[in-house]
mmJSON file of the N, C-alpha and C atoms, coordinates in Angstrom:
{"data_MODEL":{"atom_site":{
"group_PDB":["ATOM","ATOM","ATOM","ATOM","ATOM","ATOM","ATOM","ATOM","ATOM","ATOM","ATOM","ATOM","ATOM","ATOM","ATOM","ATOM","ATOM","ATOM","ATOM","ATOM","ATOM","ATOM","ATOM","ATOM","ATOM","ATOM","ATOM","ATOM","ATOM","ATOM","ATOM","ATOM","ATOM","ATOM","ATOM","ATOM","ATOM","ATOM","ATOM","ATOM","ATOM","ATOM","ATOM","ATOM","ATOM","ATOM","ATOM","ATOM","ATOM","ATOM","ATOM","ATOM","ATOM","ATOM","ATOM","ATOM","ATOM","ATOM","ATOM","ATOM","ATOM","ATOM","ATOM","ATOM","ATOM","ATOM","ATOM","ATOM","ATOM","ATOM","ATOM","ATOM","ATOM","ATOM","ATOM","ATOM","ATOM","ATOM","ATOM","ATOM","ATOM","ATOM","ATOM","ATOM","ATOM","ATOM","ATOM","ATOM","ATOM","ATOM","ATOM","ATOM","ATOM","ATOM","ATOM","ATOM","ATOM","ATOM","ATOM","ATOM","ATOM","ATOM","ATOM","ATOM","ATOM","ATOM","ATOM","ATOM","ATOM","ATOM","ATOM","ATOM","ATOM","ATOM","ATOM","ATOM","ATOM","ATOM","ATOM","ATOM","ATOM","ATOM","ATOM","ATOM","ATOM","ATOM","ATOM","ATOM","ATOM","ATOM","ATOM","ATOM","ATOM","ATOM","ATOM","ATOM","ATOM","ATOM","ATOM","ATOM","ATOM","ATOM","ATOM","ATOM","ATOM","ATOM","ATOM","ATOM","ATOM","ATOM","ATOM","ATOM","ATOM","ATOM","ATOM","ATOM","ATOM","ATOM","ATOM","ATOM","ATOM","ATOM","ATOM","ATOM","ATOM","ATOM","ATOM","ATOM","ATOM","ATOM","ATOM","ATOM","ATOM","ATOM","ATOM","ATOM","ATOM","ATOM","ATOM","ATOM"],
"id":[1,2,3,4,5,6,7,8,9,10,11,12,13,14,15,16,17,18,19,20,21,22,23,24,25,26,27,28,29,30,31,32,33,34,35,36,37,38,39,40,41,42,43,44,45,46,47,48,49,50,51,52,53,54,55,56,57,58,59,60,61,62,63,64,65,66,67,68,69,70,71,72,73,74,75,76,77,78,79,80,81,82,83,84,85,86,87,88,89,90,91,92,93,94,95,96,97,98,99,100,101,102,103,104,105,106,107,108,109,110,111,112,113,114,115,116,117,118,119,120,121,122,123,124,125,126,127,128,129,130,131,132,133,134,135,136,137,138,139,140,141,142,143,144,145,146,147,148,149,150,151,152,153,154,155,156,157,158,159,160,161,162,163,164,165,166,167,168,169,170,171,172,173,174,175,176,177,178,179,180],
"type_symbol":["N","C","C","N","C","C","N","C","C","N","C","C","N","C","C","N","C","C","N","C","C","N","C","C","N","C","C","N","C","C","N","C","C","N","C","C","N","C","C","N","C","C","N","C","C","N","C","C","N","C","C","N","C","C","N","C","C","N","C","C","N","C","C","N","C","C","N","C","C","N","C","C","N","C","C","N","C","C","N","C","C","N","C","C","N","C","C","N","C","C","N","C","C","N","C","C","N","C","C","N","C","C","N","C","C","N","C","C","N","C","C","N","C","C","N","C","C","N","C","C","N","C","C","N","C","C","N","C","C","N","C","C","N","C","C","N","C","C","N","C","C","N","C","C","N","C","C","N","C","C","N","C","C","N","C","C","N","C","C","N","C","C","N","C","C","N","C","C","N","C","C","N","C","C","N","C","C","N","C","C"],
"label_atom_id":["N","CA","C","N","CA","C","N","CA","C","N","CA","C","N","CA","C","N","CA","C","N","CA","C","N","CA","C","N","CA","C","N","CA","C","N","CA","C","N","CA","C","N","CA","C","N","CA","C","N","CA","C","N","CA","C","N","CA","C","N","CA","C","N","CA","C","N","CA","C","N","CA","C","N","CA","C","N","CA","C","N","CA","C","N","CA","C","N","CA","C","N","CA","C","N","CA","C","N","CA","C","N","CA","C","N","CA","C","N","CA","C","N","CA","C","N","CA","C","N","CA","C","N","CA","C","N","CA","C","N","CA","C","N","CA","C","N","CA","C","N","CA","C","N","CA","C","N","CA","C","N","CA","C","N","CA","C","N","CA","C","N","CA","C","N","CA","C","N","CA","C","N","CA","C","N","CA","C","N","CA","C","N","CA","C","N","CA","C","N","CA","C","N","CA","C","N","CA","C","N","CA","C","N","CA","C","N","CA","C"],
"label_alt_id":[null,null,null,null,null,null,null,null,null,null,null,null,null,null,null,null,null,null,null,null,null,null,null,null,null,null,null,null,null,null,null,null,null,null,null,null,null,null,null,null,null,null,null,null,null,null,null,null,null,null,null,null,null,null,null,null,null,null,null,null,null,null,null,null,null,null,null,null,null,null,null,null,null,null,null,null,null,null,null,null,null,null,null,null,null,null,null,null,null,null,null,null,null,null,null,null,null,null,null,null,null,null,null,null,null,null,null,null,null,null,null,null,null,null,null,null,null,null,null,null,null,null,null,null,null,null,null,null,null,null,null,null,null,null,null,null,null,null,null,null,null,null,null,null,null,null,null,null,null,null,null,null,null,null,null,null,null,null,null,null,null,null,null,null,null,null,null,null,null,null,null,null,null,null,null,null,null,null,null,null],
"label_comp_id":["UNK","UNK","UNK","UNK","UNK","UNK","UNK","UNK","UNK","UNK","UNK","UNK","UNK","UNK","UNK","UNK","UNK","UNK","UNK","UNK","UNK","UNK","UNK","UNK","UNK","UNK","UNK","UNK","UNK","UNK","UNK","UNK","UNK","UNK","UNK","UNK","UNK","UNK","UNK","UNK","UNK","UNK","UNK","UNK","UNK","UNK","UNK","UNK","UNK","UNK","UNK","UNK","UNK","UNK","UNK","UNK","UNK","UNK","UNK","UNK","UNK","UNK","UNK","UNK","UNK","UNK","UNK","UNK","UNK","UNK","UNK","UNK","UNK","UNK","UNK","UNK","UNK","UNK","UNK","UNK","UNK","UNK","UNK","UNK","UNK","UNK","UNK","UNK","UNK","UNK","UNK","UNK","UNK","UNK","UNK","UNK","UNK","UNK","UNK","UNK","UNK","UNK","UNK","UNK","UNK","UNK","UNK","UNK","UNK","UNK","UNK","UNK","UNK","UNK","UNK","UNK","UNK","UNK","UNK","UNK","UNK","UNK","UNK","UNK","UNK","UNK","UNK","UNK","UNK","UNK","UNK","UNK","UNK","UNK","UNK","UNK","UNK","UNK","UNK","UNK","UNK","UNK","UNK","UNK","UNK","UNK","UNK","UNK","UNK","UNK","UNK","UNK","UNK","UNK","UNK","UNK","UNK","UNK","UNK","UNK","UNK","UNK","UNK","UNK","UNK","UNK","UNK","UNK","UNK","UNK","UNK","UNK","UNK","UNK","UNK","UNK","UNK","UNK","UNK","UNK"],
"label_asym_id":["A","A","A","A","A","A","A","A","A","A","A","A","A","A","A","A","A","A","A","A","A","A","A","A","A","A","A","A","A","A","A","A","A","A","A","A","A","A","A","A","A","A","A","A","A","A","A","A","A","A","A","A","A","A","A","A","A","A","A","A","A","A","A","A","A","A","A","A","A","A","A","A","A","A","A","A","A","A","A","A","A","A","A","A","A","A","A","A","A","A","A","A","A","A","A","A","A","A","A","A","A","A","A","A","A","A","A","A","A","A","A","A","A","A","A","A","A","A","A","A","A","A","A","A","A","A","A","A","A","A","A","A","A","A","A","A","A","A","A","A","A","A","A","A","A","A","A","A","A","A","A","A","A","A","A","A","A","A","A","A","A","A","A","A","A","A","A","A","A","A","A","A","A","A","A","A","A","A","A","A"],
"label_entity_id":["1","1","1","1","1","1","1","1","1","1","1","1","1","1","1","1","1","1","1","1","1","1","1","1","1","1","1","1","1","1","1","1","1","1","1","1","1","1","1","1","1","1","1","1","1","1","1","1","1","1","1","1","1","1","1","1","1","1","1","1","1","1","1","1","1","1","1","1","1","1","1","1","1","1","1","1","1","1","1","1","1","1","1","1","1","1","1","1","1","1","1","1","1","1","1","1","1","1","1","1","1","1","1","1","1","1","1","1","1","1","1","1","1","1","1","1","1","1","1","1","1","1","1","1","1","1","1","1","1","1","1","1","1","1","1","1","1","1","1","1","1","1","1","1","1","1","1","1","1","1","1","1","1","1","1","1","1","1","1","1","1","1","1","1","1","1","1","1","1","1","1","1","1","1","1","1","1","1","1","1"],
"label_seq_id":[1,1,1,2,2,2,3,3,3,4,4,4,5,5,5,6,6,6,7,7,7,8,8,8,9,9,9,10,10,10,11,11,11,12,12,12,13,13,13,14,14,14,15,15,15,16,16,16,17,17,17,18,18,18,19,19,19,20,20,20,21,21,21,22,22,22,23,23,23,24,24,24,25,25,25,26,26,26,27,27,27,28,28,28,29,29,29,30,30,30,31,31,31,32,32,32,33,33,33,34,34,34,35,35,35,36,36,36,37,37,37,38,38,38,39,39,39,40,40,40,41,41,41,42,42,42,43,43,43,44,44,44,45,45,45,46,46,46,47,47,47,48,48,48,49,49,49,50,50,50,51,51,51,52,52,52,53,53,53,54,54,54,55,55,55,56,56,56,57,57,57,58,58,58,59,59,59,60,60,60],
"pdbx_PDB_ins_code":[null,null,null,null,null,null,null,null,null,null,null,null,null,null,null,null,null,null,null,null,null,null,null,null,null,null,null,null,null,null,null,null,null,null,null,null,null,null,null,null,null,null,null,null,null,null,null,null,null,null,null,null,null,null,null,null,null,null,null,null,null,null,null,null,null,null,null,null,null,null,null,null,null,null,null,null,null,null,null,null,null,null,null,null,null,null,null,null,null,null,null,null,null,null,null,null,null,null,null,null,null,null,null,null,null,null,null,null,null,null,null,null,null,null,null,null,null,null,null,null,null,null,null,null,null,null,null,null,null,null,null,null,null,null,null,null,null,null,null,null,null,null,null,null,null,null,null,null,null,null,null,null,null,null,null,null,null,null,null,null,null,null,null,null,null,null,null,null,null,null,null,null,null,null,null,null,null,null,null,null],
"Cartn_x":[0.823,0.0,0.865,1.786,2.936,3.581,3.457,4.609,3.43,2.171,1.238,1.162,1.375,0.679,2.183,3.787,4.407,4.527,4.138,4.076,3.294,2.265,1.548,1.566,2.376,2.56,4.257,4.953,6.095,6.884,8.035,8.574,8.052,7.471,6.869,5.986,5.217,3.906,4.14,5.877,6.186,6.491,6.986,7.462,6.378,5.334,4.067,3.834,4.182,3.486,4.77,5.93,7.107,5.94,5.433,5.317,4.048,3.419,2.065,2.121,3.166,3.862,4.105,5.187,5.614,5.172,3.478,2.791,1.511,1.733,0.466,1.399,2.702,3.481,3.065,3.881,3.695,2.173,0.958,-0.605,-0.363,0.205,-0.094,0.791,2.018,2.747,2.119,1.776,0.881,-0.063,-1.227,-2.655,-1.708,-0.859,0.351,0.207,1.114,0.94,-0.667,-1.013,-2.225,-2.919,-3.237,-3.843,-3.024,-1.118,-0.623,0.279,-0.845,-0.138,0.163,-0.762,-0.535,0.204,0.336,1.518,2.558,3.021,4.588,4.684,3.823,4.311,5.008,3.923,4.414,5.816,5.752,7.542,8.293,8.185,9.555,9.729,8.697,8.639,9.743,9.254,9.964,11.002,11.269,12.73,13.684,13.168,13.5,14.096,12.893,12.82,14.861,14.798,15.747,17.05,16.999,18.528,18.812,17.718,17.848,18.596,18.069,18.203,20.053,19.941,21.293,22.376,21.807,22.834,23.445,21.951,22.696,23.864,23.924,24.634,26.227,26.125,27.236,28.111,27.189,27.702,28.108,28.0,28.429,29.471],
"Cartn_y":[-1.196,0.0,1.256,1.15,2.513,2.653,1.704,1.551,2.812,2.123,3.047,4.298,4.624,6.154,6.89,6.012,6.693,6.915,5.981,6.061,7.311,7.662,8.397,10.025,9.957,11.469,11.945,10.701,10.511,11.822,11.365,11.846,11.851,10.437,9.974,10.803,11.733,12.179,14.032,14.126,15.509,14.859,13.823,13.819,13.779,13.544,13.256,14.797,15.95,17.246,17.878,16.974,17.656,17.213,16.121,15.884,16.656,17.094,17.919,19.323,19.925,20.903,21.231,19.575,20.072,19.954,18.847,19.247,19.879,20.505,22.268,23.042,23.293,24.219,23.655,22.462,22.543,22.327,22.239,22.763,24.11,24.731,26.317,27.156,26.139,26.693,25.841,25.443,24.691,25.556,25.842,26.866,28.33,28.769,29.964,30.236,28.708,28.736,28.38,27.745,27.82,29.18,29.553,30.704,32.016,31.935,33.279,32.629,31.158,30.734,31.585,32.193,33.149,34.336,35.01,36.083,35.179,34.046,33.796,33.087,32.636,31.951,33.295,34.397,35.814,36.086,35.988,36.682,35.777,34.389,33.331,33.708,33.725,34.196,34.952,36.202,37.313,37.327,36.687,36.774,35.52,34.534,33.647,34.487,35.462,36.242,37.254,37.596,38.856,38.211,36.475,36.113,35.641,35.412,34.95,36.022,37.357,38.431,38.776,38.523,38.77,38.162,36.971,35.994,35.841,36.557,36.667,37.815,38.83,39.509,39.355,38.288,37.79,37.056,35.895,34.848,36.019,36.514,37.726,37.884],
"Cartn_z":[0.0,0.0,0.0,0.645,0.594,-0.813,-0.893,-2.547,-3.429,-3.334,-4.213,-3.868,-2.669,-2.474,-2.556,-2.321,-2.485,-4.041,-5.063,-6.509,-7.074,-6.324,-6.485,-5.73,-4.554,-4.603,-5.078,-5.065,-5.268,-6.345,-6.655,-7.839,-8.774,-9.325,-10.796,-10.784,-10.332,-10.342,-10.787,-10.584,-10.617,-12.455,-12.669,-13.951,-15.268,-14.248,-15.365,-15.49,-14.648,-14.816,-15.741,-15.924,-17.25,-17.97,-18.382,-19.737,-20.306,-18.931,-19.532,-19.848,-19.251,-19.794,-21.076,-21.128,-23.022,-23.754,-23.514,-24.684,-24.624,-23.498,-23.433,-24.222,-24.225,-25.092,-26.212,-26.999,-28.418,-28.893,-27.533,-28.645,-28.991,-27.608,-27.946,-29.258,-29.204,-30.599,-32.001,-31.645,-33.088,-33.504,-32.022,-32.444,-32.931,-32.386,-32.934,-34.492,-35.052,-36.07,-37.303,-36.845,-37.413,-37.338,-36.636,-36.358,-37.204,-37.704,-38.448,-39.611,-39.837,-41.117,-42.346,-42.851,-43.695,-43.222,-42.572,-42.447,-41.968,-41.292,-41.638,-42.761,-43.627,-44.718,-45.319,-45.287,-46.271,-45.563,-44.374,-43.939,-44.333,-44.597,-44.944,-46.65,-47.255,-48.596,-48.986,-48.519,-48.662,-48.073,-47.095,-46.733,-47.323,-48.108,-48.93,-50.363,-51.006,-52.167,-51.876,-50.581,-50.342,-50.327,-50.197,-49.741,-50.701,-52.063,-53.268,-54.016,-54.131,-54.457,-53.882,-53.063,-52.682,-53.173,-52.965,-53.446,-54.956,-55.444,-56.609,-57.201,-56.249,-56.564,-56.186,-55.234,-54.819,-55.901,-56.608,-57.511,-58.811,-59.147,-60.228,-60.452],
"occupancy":[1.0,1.0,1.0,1.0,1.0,1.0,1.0,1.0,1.0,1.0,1.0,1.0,1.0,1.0,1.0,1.0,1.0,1.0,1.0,1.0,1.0,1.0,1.0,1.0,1.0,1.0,1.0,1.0,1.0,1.0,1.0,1.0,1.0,1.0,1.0,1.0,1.0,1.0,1.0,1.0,1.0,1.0,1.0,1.0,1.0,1.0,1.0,1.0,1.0,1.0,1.0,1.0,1.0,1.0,1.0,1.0,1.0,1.0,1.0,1.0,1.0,1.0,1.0,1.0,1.0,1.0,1.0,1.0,1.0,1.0,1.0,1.0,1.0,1.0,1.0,1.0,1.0,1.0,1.0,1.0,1.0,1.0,1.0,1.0,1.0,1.0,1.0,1.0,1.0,1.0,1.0,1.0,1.0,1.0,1.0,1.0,1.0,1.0,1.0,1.0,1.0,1.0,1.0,1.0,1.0,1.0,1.0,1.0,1.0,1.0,1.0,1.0,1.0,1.0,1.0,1.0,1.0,1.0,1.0,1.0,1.0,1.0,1.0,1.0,1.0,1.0,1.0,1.0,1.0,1.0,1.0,1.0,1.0,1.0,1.0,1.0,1.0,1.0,1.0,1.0,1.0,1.0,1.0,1.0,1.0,1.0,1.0,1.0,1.0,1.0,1.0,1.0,1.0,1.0,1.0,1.0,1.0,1.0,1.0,1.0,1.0,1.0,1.0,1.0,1.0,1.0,1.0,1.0,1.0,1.0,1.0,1.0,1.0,1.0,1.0,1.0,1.0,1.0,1.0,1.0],
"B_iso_or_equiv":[0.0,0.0,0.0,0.0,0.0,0.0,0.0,0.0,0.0,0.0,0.0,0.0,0.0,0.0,0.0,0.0,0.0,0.0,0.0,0.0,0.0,0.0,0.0,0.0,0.0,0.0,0.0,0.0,0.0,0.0,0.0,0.0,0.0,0.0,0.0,0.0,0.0,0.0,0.0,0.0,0.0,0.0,0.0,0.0,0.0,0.0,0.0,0.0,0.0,0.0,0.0,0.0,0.0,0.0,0.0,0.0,0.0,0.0,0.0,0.0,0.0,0.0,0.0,0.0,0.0,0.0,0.0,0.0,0.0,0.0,0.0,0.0,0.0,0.0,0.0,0.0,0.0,0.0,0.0,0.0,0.0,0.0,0.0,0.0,0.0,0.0,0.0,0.0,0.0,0.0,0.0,0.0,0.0,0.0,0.0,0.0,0.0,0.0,0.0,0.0,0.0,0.0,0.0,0.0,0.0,0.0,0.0,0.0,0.0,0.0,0.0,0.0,0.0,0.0,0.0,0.0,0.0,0.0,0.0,0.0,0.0,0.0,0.0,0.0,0.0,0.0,0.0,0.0,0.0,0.0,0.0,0.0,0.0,0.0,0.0,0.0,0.0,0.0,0.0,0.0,0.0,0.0,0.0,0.0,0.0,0.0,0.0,0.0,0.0,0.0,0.0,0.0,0.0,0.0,0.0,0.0,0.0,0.0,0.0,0.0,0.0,0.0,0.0,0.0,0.0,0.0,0.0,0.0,0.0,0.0,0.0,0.0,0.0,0.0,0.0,0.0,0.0,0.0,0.0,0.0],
"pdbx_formal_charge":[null,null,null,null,null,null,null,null,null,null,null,null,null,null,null,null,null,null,null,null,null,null,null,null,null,null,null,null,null,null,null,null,null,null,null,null,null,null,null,null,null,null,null,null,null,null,null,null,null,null,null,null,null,null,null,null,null,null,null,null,null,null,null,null,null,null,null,null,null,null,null,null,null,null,null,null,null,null,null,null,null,null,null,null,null,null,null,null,null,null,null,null,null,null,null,null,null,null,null,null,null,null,null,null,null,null,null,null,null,null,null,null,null,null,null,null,null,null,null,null,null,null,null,null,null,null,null,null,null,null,null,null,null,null,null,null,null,null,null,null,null,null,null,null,null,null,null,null,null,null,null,null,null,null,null,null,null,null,null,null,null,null,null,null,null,null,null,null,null,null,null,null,null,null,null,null,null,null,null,null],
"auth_seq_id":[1,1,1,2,2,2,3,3,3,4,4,4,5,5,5,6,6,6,7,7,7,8,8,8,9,9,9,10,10,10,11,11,11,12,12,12,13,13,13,14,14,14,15,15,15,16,16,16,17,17,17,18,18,18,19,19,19,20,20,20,21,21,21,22,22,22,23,23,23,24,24,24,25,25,25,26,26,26,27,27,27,28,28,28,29,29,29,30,30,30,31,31,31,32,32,32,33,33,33,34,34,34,35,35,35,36,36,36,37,37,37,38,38,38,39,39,39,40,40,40,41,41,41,42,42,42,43,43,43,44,44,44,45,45,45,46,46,46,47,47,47,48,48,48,49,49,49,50,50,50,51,51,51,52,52,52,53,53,53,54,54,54,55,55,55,56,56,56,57,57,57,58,58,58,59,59,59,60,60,60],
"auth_comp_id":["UNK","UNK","UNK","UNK","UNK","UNK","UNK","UNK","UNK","UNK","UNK","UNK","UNK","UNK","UNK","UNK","UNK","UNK","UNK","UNK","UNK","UNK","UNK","UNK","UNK","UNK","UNK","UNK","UNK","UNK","UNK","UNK","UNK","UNK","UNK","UNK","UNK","UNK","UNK","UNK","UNK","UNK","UNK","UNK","UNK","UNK","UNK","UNK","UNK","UNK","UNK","UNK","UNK","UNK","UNK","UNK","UNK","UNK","UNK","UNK","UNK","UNK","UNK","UNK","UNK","UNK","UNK","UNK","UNK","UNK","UNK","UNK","UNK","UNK","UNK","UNK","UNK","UNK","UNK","UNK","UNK","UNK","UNK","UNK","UNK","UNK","UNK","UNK","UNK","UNK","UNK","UNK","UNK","UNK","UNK","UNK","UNK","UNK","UNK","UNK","UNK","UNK","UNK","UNK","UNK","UNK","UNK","UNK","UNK","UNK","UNK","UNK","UNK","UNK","UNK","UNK","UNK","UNK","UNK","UNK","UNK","UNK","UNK","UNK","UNK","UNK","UNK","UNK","UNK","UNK","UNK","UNK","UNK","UNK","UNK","UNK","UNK","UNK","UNK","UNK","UNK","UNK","UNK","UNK","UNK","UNK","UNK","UNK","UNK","UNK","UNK","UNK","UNK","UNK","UNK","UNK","UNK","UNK","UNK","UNK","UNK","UNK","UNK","UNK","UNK","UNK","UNK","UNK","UNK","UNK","UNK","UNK","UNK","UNK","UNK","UNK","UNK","UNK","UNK","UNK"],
"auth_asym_id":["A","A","A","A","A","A","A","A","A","A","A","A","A","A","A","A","A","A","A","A","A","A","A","A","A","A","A","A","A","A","A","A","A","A","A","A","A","A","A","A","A","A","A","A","A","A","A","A","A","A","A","A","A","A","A","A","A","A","A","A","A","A","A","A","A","A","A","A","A","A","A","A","A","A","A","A","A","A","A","A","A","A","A","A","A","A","A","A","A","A","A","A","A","A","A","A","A","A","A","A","A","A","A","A","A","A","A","A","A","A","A","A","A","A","A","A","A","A","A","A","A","A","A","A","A","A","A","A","A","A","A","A","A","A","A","A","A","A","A","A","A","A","A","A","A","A","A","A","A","A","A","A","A","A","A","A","A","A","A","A","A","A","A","A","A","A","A","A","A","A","A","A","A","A","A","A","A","A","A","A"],
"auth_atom_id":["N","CA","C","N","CA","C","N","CA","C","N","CA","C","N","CA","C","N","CA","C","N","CA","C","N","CA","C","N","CA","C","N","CA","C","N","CA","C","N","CA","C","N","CA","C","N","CA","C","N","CA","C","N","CA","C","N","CA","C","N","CA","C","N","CA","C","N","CA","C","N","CA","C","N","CA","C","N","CA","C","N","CA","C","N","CA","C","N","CA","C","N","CA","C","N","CA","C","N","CA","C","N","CA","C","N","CA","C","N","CA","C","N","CA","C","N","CA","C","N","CA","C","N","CA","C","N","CA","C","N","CA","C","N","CA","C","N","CA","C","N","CA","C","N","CA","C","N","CA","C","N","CA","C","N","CA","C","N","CA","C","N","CA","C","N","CA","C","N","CA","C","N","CA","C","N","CA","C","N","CA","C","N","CA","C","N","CA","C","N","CA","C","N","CA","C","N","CA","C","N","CA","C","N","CA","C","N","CA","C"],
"pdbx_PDB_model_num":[1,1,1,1,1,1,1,1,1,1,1,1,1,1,1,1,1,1,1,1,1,1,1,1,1,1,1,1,1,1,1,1,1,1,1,1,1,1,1,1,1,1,1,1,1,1,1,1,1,1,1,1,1,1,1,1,1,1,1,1,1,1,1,1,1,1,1,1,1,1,1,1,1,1,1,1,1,1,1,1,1,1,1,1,1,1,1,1,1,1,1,1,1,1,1,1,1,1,1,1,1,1,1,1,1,1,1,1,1,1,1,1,1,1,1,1,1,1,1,1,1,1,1,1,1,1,1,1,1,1,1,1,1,1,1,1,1,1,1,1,1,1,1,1,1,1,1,1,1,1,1,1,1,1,1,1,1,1,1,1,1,1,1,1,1,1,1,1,1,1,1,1,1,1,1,1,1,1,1,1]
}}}
């Protein structure tokens, strides 16, 4: 009976609250992105477009 309740307020019980942590973060960075898919697609774009642009002036 100790084994359980120490299982249960124990350590293991702090490690189950890491794991609910890291994936309350990556819903909330997921809903992030879903929610400003279209404006960072537009900022990678364009900042894809500028290093292209650059680059080409480099290879010249």
């Amino acid at each position: 009976m100790d084994e359980i309740k120490d299982f249960l307020v124990g350590e293991h019980a702090e490690d189950g609250m890491g794991v609910v942590e890291v994936l309350l973060i990556i819903v909330v960075l997921v809903g992030i992105v879903i929610i400003f898919q279209k404006q960072i697609t537009q900022l990678v774009n364009k900042i894809w477009k500028a290093i292209n642009r650059d680059a080409s002036t480099v290879y010249k």
